[in-house]
VEXDREN-2710 file (C-alpha; in Angstrom, 1 decimal):
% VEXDREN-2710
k/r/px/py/pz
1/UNK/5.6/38.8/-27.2
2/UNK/4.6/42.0/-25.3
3/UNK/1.5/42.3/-23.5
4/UNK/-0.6/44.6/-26.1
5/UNK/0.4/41.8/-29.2
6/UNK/-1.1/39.6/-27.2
7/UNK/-4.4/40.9/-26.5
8/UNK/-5.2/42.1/-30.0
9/UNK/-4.3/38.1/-30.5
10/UNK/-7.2/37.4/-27.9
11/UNK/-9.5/40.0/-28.7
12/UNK/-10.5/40.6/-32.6
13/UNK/-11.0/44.7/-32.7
14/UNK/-14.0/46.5/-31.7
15/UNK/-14.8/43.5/-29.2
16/UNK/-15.0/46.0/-26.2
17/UNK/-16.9/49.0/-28.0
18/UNK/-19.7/47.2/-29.6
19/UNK/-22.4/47.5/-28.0
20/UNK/-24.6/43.9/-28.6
21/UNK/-21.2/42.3/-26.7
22/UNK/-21.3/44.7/-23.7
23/UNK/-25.0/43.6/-23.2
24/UNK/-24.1/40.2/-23.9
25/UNK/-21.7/40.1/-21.1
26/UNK/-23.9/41.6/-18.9
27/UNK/-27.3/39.4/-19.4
28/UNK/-25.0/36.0/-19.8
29/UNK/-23.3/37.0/-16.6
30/UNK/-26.5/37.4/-14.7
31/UNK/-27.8/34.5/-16.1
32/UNK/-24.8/32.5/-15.6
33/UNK/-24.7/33.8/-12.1
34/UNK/-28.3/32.6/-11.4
35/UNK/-28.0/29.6/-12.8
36/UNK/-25.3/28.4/-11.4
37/UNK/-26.5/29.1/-7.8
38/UNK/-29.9/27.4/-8.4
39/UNK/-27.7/24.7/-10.2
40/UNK/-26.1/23.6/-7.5
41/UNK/-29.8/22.8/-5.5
42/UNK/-30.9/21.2/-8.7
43/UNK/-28.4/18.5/-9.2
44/UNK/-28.1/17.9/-5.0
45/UNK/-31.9/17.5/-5.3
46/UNK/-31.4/15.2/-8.1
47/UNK/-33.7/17.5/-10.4
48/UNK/-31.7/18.2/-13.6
49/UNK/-34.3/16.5/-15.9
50/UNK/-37.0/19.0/-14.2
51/UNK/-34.6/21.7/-15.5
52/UNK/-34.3/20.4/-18.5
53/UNK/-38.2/20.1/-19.0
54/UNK/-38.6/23.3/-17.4
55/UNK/-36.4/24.7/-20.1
56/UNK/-38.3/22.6/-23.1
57/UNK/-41.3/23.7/-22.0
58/UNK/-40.2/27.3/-21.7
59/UNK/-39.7/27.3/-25.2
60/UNK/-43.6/27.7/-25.5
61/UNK/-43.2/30.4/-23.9
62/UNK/-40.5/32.4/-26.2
63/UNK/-42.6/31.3/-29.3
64/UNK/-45.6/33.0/-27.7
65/UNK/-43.6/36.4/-27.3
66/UNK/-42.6/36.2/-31.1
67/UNK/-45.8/35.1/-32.5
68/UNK/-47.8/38.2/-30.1
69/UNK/-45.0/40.7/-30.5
70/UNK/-44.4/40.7/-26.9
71/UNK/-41.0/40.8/-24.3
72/UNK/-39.2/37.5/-25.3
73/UNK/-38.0/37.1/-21.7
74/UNK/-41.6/37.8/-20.2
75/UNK/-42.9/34.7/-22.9
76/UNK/-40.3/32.8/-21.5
77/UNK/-40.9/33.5/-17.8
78/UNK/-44.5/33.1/-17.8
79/UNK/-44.4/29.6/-19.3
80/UNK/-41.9/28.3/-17.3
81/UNK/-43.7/29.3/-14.0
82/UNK/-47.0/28.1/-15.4
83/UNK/-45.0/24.5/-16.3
84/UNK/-43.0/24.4/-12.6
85/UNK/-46.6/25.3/-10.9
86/UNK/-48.4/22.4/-12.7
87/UNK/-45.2/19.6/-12.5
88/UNK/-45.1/20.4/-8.6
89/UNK/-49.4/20.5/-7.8
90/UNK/-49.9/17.5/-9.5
91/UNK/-49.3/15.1/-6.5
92/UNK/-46.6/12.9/-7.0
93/UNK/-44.8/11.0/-3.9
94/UNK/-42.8/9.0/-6.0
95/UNK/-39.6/9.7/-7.7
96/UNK/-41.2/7.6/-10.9
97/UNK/-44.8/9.3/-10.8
98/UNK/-42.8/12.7/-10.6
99/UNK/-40.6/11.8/-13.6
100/UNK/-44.0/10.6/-15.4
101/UNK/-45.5/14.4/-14.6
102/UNK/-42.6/16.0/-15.6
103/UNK/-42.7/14.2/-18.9
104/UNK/-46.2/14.7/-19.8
105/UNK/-46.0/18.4/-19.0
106/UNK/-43.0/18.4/-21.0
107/UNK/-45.1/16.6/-23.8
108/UNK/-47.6/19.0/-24.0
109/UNK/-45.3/22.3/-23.5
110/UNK/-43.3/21.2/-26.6
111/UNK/-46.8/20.6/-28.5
112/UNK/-48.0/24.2/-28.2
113/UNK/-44.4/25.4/-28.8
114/UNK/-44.4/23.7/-32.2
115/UNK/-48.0/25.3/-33.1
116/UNK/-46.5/28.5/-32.0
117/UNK/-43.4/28.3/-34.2
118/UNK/-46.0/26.9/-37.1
119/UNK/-48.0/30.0/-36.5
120/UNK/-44.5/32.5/-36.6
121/UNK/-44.1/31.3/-40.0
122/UNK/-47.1/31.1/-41.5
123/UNK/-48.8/34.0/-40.2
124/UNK/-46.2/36.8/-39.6
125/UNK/-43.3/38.2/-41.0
126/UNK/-41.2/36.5/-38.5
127/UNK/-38.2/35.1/-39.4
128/UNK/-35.6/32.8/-37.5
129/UNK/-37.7/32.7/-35.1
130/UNK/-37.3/28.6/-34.5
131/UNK/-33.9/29.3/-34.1
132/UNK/-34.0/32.1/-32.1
133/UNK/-36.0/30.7/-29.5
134/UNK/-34.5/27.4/-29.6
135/UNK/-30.9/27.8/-29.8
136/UNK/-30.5/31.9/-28.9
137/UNK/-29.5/34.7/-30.2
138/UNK/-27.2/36.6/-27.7
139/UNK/-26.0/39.3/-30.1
140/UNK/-29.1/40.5/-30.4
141/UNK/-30.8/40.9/-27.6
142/UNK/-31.2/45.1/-27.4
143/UNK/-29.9/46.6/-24.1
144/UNK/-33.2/48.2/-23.1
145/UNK/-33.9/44.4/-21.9
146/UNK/-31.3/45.1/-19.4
147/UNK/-33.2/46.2/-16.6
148/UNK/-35.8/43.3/-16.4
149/UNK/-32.9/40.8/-17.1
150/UNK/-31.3/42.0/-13.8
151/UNK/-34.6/42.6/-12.0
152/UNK/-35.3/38.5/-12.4
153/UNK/-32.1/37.7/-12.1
154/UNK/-32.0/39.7/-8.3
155/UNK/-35.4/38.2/-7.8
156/UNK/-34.2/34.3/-8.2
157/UNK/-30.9/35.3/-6.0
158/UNK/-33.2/36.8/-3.2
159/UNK/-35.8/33.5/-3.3
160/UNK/-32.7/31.7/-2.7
161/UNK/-31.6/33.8/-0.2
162/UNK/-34.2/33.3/2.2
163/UNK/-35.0/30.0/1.1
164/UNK/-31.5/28.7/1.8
165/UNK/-31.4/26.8/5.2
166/UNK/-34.8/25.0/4.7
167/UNK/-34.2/24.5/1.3
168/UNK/-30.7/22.8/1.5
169/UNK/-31.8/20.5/4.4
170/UNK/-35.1/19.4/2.6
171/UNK/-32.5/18.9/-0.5
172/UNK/-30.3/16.6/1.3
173/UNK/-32.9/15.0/3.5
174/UNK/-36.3/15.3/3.3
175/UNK/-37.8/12.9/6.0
176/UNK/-35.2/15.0/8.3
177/UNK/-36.7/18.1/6.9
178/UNK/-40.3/17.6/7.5
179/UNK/-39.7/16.1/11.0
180/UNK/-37.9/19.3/11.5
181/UNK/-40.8/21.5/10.0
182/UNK/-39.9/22.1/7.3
183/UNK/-42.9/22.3/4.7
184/UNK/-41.3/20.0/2.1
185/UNK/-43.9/20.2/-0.4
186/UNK/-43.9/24.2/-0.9
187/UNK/-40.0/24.5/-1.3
188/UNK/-40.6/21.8/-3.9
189/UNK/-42.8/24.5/-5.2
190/UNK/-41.3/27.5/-4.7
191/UNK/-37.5/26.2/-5.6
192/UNK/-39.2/24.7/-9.0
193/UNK/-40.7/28.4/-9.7
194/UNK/-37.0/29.8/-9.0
195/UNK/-35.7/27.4/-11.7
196/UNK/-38.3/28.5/-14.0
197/UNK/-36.4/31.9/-13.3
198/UNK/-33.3/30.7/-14.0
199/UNK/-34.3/29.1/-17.3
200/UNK/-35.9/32.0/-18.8
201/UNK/-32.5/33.9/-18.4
202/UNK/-30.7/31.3/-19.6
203/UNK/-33.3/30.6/-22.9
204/UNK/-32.9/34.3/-24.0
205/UNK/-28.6/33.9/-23.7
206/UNK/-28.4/30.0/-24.9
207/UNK/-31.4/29.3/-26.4
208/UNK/-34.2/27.3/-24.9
209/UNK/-33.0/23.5/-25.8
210/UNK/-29.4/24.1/-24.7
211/UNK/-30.0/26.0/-21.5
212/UNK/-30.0/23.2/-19.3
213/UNK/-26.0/23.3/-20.0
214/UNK/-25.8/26.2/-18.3
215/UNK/-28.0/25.4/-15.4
216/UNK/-26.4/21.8/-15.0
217/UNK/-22.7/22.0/-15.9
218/UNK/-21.0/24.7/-13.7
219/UNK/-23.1/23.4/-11.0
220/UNK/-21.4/19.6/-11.9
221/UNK/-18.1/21.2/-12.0
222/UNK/-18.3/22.6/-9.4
223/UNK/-19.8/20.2/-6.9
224/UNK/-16.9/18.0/-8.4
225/UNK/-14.5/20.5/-6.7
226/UNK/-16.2/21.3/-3.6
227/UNK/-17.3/19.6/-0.8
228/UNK/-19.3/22.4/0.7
229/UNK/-22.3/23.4/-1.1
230/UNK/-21.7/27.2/-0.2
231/UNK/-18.6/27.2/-1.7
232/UNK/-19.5/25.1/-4.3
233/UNK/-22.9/27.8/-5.4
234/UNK/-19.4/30.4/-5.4
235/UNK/-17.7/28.1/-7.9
236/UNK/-20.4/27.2/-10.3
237/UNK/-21.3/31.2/-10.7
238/UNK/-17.8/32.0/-11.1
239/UNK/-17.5/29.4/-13.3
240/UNK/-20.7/29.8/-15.5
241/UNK/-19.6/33.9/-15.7
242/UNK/-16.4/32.4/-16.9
243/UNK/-17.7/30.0/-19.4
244/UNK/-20.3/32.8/-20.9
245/UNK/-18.1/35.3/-21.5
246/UNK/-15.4/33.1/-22.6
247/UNK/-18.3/31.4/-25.2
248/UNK/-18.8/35.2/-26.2
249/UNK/-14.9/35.6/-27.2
250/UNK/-15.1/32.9/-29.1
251/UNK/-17.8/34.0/-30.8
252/UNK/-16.9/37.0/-31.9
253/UNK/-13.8/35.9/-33.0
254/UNK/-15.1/33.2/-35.0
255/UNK/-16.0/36.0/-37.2
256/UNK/-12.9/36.9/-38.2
257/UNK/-11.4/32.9/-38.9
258/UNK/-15.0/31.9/-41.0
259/UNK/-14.7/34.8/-43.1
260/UNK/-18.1/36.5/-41.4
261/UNK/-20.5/33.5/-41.0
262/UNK/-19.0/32.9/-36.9
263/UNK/-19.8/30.3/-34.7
264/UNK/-22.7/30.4/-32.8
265/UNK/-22.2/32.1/-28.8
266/UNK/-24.4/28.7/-27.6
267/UNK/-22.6/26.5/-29.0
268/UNK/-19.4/28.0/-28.0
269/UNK/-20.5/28.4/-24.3
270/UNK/-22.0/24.3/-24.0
271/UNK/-19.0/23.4/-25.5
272/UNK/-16.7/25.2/-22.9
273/UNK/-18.7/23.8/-20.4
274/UNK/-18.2/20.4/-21.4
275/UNK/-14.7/20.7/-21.8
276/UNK/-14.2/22.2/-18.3
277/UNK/-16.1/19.4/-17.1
278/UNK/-14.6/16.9/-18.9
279/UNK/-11.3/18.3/-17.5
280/UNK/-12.4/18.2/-14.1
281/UNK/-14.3/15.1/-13.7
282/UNK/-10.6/13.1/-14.7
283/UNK/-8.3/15.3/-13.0
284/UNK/-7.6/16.9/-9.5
285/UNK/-9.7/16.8/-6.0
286/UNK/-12.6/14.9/-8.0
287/UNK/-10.2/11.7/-9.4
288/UNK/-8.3/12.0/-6.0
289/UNK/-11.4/11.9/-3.7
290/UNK/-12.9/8.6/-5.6
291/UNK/-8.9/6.7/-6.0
292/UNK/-8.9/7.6/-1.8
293/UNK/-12.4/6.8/-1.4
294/UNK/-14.5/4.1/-4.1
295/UNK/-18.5/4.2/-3.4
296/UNK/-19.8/0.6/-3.2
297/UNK/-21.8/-0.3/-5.8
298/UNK/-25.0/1.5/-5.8
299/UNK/-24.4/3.9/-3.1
300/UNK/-25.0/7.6/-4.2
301/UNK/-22.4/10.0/-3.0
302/UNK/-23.1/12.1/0.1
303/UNK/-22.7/15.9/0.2
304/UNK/-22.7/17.7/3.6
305/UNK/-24.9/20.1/4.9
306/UNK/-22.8/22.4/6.0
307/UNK/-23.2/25.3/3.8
END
């Protein structure tokens, strides 16, 4: 089999000339990018269910933007940063009181999403919109939200920039942290706000219920591979870049084995990210580094702070 049989094998025609998969690949990428950089901090800080409400409550957010007729990404954006602000103000010492915030903001997010989504279909011509918001529609998002996509997705990627060093060291050891200086509380803050950045990409790609996949997964994967947490933000971008794009494939060529209905580019991309992690949690370096060395019962796994 030469090499041009098997690409046309791989890629149904017209993949790389239409024009909603080119901005596909670029807006999945970014957000796959960001989210698998502020992934990583999220699942070290042991904060995937605040990603996961953050994501829910975004949804509010994206219902707004079709119900008002404004920028789906800037409905998204604004809600999610309005829900990190009040999870993280709200005082909360314990790991229980901060789980009880998170769920009542979470509560209410999801109550005005609903009313949103009521108000969509009964008051505008709308349609899909439930869907849309919920479960995304990467196909077709128009390129002219290109720019903005990028802009937040440079934006989160600075934050973390500069954030880095006091933010990893208050991720793996907060008493150690404030003894150092380290103001704990405001990079609780400001890291929640960067997730809330990361969520709204991911919502207008994935959708805004199965987003937390991509925030969560590569970042698991990777940390599974990787004992550094530098290397391991490397991996899970690489890796969520890999799984979106490869979600997209499928995709579109789902179109062409269904007879035109296709499968959707969500579901395709979770379920390549929970293959790959399937994969890796019972094979190589992650298998060998729990046979070589077993936690005691209860003890949490340590990750260094080397970066």
């Amino acid at each position: 089999m030469d090499v041009q049989t098997l690409l046309s094998l791989l890629f149904e025609p017209g993949f790389f000339t239409s024009e909603p998969v080119r901005t596909a690949a670029v807006i999945g990428a970014a957000a796959a990018i960001v989210s698998g950089v502020v992934g990583v901090f999220t699942v070290i800080r042991g904060q995937s269910f605040a990603g996961h409400s953050l994501a829910d409550v975004s949804s509010a957010g994206g219902s707004a933007a079709f119900l008002f007729g404004i920028n789906p990404l800037l409905g998204f954006l604004g809600m999610g940063v309005l829900a990190a602000m009040s999870m993280e103000l709200v005082r909360a010492d314990r790991a229980s009181e901060r789980d009880l915030v998170t769920g009542v903001v979470t509560g209410a997010g999801l109550g005005v999403a609903a009313l949103f989504l009521y108000l969509d279909m009964t008051t505008s011509s709308t349609t899909g919109a439930a869907v849309t918001v919920m479960f995304g529609s990467i196909f077709a998002i128009p390129a002219s939200l290109v720019p903005l996509a990028l802009l937040v997705g440079a934006g989160a990627l600075l934050a973390i920039g500069v954030l880095y060093r006091p933010l990893l060291l208050s991720s793996l050891d907060p008493d150690l942290a404030a003894v150092r200086g380290v103001p704990v509380r405001l990079m609780g803050l400001l890291f929640l706000i960067v997730v809330a950045l990361a969520v709204a990409l991911s919502a207008i790609t994935v959708g805004a219920i199965l987003s937390t996949g991509l925030l969560i997964g590569p970042a698991a994967i990777a940390l599974h591979l990787a004992k550094r947490p530098g290397l391991a933000i490397l991996l899970a971008a690489v890796i969520g870049v890999a799984v979106t794009w490869g979600g997209i494939l499928v995709s579109y060529d789902s179109y062409e084995w269904t007879g035109g209905r296709g499968w959707p580019v969500s579901f395709c991309i979770v379920m390549l990210i929970f293959v790959a992690y399937a994969v890796v949690a019972q094979t190589g370096p992650a298998r060998e580094r729990r046979q070589e060395h077993p936690l005691p019962s209860g003890e949490k796994p340590h990750v260094t702070s080397a970066g």
